[in-house]
C-alpha positions in Angstrom: 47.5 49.4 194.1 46.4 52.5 192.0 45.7 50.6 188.9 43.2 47.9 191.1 41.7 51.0 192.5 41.4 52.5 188.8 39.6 49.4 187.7 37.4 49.2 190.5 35.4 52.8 189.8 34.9 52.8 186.2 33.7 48.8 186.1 31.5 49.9 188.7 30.1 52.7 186.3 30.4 49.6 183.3 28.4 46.6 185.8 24.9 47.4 184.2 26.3 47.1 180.8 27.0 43.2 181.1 23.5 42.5 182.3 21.9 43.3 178.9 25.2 41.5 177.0 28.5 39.7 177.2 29.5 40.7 173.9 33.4 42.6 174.8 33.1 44.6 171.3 29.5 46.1 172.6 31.0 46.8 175.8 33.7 48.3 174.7 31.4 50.8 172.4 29.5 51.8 175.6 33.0 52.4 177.4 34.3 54.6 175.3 30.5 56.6 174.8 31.0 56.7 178.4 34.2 58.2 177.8 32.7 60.8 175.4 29.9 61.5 178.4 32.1 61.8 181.7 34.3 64.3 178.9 31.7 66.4 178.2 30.5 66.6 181.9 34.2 67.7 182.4 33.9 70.1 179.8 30.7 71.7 181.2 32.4 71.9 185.2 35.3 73.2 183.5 33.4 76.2 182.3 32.0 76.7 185.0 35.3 77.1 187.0 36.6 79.2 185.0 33.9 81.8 184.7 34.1 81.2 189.0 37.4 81.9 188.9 37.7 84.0 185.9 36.5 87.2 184.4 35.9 85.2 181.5 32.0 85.4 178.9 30.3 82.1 179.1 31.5 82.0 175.3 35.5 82.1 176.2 34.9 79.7 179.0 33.2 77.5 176.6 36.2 78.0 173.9 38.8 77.5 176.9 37.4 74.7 177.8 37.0 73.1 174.4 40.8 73.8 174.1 41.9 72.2 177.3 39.7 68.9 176.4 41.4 68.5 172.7 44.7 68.6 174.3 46.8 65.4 172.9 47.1 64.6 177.0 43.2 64.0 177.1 42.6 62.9 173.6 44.9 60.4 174.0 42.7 58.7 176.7 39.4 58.4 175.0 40.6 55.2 173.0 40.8 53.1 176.2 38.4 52.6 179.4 40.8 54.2 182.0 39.5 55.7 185.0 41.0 59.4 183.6 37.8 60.0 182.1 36.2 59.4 185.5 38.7 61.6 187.2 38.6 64.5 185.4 35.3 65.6 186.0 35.3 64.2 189.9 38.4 66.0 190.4 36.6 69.5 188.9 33.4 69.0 190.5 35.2 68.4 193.6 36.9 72.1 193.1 34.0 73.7 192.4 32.3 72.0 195.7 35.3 73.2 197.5 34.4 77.2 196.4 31.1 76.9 196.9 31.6 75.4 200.3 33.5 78.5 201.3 31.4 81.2 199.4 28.4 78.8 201.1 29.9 76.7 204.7 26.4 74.8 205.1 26.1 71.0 206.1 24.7 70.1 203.0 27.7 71.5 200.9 30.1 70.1 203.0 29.0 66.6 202.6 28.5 67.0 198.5 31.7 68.3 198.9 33.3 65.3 200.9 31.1 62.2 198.5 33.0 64.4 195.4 36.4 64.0 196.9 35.7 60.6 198.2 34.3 59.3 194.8 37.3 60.9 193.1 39.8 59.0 195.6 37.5 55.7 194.5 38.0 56.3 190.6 42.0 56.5 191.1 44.0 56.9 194.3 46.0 59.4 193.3 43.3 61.5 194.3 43.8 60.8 198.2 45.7 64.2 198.3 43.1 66.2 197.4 40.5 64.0 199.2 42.7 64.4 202.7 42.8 67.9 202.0 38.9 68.2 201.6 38.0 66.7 204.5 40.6 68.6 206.4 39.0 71.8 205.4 35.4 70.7 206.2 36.8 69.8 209.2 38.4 73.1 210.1 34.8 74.6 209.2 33.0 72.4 211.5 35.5 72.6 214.0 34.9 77.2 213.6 31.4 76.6 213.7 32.0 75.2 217.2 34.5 77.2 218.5 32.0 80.4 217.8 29.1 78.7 218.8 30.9 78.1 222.1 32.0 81.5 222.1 28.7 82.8 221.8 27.1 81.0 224.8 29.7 81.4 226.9 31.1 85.1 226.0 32.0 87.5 228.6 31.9 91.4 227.7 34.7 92.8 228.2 35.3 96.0 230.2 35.7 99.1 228.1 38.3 101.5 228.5 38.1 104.5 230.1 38.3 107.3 228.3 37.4 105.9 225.3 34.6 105.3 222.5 33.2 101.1 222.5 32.1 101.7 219.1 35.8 102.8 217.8 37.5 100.7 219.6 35.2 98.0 218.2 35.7 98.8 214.7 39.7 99.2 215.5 39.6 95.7 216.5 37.8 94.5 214.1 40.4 96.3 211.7 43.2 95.0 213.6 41.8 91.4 212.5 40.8 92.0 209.0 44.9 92.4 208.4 45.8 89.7 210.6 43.4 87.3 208.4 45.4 88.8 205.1 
């Protein structure tokens, strides 16, 4: 159920507040400062994709960014604890992993990458898209790294041609494949 799984990440995120008091009014202040917090955070990532994606100043990704978050769509959502606040930013964060983990393919940004998208499935399940097609990727990289690690122990040279120069037909090969990738 998307609204159980909803509830389940941003009362995790509100737990804390009910061991200093019951009072729902209180609570409901810290929610929605939460609210203002997680929107901020989103604010911040979303500068930061856009000046990644974007030939954008820090000062036009900063203005962008304060236009997309005073939208009526997100406004609208800071007067009740819903789990959008916690998407938003988990979803953005979880982009930005994504980039970095193909500008960067290391262990390390592969799992940040994977607890982003699986944090962002656990604030609304409407995520699970995104999060399938995170660890699909990661999985791809891992499953490159392999196959060329393989390749590398177990290479075999091939013979050259006769009559003709390794290193050009190297570098035509290599050519060959650079348009196949496009």
């Amino acid at each position: 159920d998307g609204a159980l799984s909803a509830a389940v990440a941003i009362c995790t995120l509100l737990a804390p507040v009910y061991w200093f008091t019951d009072d729902p009014t209180t609570v409901f202040h810290v929610a929605l400062t939460l609210n203002a917090i997680l929107g901020g955070i989103a604010a911040a990532l979303l500068v930061s994709l856009a000046r990644r994606l974007t030939p954008v100043t820090p000062w036009w990704g900063a203005a962008i960014a304060v236009l997309v978050s005073l939208a009526p769509a997100s406004v609208f959502s800071t007067d009740f604890v819903f789990s959008e606040s916690l998407v938003a930013p988990l979803f953005l964060a979880t982009l930005l992993g994504l980039l970095r983990l193909q500008h960067s393919p290391t262990l390390a940004n592969g799992l940040v990458t994977a607890l982003l998208a699986g944090a962002a499935f656990g604030a609304h399940s409407r995520m699970l898209p995104l999060t399938l097609i995170t660890l699909g990727v990661i999985a791809l990289a891992v499953l490159a790294a392999i196959a060329y690690g393989v390749l590398m122990v177990h290479a075999q040279p091939l013979p050259s041609v006769p009559g003709t120069n390794a290193l050009s037909l190297h570098l035509m090969g290599m050519w060959v494949n650079f348009l196949l990738s496009l």
